[in-house]
KETIFI-802945 format. One record per residue (C-alpha): residue number from 1; residue in three letters; chain; x, y, z. Coordinates in pm, whole numbers, m for minus. Layout:
BEGIN
<atom torba="NUM" kollum="ALA" nuro="A" X="X" Y="Y" Z="Z"/>
...
END
This chain:
BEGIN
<atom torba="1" kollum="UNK" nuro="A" X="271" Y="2669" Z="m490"/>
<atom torba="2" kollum="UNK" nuro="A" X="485" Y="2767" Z="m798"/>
<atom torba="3" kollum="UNK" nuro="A" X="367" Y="2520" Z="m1069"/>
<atom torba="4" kollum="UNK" nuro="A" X="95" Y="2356" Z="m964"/>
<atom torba="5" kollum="UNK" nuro="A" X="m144" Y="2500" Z="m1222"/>
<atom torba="6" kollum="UNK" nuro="A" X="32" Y="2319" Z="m1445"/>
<atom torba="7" kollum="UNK" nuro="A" X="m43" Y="1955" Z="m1308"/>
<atom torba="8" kollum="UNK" nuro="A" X="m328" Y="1792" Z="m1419"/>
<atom torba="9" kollum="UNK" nuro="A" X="m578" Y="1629" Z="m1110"/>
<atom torba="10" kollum="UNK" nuro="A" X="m862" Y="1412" Z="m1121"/>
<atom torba="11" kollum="UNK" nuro="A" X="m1124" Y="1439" Z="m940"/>
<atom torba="12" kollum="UNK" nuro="A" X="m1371" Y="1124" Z="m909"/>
<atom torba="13" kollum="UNK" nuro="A" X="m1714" Y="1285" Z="m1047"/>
<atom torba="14" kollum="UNK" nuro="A" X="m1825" Y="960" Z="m1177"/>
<atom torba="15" kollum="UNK" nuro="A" X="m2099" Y="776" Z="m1061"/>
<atom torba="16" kollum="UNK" nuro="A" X="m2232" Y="350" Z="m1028"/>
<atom torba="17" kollum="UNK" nuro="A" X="m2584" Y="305" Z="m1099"/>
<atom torba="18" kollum="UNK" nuro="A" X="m2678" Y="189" Z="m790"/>
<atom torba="19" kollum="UNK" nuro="A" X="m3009" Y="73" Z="m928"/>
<atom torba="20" kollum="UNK" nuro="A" X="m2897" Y="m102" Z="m1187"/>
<atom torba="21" kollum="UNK" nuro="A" X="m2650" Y="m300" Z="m971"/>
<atom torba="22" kollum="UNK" nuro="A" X="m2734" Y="m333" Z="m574"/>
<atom torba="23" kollum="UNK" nuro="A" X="m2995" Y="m105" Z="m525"/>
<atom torba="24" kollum="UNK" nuro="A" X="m3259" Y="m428" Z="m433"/>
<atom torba="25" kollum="UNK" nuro="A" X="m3059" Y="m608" Z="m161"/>
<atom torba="26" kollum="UNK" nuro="A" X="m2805" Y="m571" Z="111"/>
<atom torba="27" kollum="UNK" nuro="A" X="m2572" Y="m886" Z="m36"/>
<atom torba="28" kollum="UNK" nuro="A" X="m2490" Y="m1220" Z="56"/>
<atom torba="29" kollum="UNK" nuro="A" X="m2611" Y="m1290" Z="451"/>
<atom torba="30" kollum="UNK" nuro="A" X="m2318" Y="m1448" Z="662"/>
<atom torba="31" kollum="UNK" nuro="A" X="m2356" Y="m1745" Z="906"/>
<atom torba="32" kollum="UNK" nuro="A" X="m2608" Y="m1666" Z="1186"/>
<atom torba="33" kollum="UNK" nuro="A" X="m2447" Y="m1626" Z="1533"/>
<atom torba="34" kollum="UNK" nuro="A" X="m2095" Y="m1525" Z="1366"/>
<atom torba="35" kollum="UNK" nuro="A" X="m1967" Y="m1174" Z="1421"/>
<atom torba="36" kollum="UNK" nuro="A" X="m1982" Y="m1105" Z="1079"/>
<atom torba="37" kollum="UNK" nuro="A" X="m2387" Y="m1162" Z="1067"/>
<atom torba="38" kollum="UNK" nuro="A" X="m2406" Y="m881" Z="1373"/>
<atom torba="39" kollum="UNK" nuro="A" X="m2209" Y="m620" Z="1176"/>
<atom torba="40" kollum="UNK" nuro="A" X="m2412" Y="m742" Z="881"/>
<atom torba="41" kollum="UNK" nuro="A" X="m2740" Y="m711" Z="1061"/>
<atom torba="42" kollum="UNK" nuro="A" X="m2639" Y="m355" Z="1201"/>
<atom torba="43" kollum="UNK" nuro="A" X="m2541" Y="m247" Z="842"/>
<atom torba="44" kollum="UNK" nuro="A" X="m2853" Y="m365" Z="749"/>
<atom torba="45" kollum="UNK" nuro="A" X="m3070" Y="m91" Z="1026"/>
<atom torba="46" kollum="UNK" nuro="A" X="m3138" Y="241" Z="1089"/>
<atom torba="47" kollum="UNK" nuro="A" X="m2943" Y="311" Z="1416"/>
<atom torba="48" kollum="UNK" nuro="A" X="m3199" Y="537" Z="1561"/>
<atom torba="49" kollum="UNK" nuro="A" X="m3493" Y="269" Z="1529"/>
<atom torba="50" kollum="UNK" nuro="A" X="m3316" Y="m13" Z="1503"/>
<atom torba="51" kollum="UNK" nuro="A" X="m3545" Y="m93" Z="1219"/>
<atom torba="52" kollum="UNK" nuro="A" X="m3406" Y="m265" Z="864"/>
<atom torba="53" kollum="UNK" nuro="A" X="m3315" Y="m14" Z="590"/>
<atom torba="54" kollum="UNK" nuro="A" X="m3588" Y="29" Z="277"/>
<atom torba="55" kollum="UNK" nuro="A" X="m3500" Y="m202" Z="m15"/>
<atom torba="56" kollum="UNK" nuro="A" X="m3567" Y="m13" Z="m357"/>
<atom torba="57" kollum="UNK" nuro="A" X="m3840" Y="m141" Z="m512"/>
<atom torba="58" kollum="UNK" nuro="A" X="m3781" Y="m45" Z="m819"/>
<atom torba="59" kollum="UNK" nuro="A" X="m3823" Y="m233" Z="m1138"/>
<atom torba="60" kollum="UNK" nuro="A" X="m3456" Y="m209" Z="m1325"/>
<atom torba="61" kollum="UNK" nuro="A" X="m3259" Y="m486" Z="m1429"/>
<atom torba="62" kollum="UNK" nuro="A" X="m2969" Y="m552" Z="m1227"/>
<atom torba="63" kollum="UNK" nuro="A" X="m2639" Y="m648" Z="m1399"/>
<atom torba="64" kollum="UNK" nuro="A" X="m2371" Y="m795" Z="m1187"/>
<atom torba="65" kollum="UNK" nuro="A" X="m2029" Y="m930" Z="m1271"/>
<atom torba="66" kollum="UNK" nuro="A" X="m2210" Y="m1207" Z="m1436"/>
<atom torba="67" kollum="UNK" nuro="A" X="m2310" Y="m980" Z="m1731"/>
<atom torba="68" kollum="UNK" nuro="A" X="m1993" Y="m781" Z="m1774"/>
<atom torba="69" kollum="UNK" nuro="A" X="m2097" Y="m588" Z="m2084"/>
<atom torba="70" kollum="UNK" nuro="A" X="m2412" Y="m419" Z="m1910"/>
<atom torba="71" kollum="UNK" nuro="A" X="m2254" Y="m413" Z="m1512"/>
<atom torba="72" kollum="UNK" nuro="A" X="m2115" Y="m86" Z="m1426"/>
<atom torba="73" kollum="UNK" nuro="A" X="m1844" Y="m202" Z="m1121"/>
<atom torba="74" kollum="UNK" nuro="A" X="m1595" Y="m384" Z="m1324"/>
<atom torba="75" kollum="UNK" nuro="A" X="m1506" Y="m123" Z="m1541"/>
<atom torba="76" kollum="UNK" nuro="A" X="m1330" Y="166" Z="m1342"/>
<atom torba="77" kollum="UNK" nuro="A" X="m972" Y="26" Z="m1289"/>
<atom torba="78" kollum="UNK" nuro="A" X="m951" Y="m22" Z="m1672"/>
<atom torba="79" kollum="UNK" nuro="A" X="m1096" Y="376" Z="m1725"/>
<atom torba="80" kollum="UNK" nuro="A" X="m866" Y="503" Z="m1500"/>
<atom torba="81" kollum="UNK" nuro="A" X="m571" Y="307" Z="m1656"/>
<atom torba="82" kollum="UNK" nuro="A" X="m637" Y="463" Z="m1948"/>
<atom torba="83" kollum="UNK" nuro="A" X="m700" Y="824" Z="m1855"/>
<atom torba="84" kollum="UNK" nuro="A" X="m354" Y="757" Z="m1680"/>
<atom torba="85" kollum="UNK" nuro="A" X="m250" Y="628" Z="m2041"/>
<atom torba="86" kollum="UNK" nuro="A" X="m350" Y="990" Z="m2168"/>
<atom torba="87" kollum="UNK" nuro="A" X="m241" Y="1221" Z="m1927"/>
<atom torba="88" kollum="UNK" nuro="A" X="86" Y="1187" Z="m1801"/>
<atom torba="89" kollum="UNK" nuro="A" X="170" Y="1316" Z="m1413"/>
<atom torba="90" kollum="UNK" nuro="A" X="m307" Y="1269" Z="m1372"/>
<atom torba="91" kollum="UNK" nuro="A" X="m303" Y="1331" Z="m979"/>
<atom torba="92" kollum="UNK" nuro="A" X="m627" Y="1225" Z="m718"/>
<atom torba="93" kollum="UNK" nuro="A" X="m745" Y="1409" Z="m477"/>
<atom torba="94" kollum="UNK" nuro="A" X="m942" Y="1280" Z="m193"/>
<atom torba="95" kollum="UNK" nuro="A" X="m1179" Y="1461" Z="40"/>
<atom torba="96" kollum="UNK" nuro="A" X="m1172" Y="1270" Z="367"/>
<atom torba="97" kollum="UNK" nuro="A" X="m1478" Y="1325" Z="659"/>
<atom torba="98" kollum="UNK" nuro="A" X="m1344" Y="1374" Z="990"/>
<atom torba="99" kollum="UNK" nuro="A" X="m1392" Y="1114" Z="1108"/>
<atom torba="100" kollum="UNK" nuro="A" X="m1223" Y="925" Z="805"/>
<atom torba="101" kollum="UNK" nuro="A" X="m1561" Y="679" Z="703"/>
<atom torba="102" kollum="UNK" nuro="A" X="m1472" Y="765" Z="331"/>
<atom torba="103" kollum="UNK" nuro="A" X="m1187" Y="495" Z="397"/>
<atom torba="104" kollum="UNK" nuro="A" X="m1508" Y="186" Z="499"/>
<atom torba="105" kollum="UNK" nuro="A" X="m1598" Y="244" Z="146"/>
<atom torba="106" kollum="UNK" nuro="A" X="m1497" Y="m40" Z="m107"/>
<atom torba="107" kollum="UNK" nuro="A" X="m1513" Y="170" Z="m410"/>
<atom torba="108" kollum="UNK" nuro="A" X="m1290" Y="437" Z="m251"/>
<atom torba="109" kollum="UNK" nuro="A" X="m1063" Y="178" Z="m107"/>
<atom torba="110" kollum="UNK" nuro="A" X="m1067" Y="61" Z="m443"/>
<atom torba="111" kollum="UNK" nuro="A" X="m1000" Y="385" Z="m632"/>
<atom torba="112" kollum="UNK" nuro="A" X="m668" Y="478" Z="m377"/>
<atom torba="113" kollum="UNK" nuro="A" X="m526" Y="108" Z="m445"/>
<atom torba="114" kollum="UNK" nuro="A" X="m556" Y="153" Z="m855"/>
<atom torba="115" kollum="UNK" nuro="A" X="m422" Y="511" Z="m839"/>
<atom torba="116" kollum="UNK" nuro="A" X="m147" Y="406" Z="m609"/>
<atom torba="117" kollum="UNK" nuro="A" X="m7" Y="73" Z="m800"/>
<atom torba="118" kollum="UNK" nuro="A" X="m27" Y="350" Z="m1110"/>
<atom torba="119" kollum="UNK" nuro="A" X="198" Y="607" Z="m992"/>
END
């Protein structure tokens, strides 16, 4: 453990504005009668009641990739790139459930692929 306070981590305490982004739908539907529209449609309900997930109702604009000023999810492999930039040796760490769901999320999957092709 000699030298580790010395390295610098980072720890992923940011945070996508769901509402202003996907917060109103549950994305593009695929073909009915494919396999991908029944892992869709399961995605899509509560697995107790079998009944569809709330949609948020609420009123804020949503900004996708087609406004890339104002949309939050294209930005985070340029701001870690730069942090990178700033702090030589930056380390991630990655807490990881048990039974390793973290890894069926596309922003994590994203973060681990941009902190890999950076080391």
């Amino acid at each position: 453990f000699r030298g580790l306070l010395s390295l610098t981590y980072w720890v992923c305490a940011f945070s996508v504005n769901q509402h202003s982004c996907i917060c109103a739908g549950f994305g593009p539907e695929p073909p009915l009668s494919t396999e991908e529209h029944a892992e869709f449609d399961s995605k899509c309900r509560d697995s107790v009641t079998g009944g569809l997930h709330p949609l948020c109702p609420c009123p804020t604009m949503k900004h996708l990739n087609s406004h890339p000023a104002e949309c939050e999810l294209n930005k985070f492999d340029k701001m870690v790139e730069y942090m990178a930039s700033c702090t030589p040796g930056l380390r991630q760490v990655v807490v990881v459930d048990e039974n390793l769901e973290v890894f069926t999320r596309a922003w994590v999957v994203s973060e681990l692929s941009i902190a890999h092709r950076l080391q």
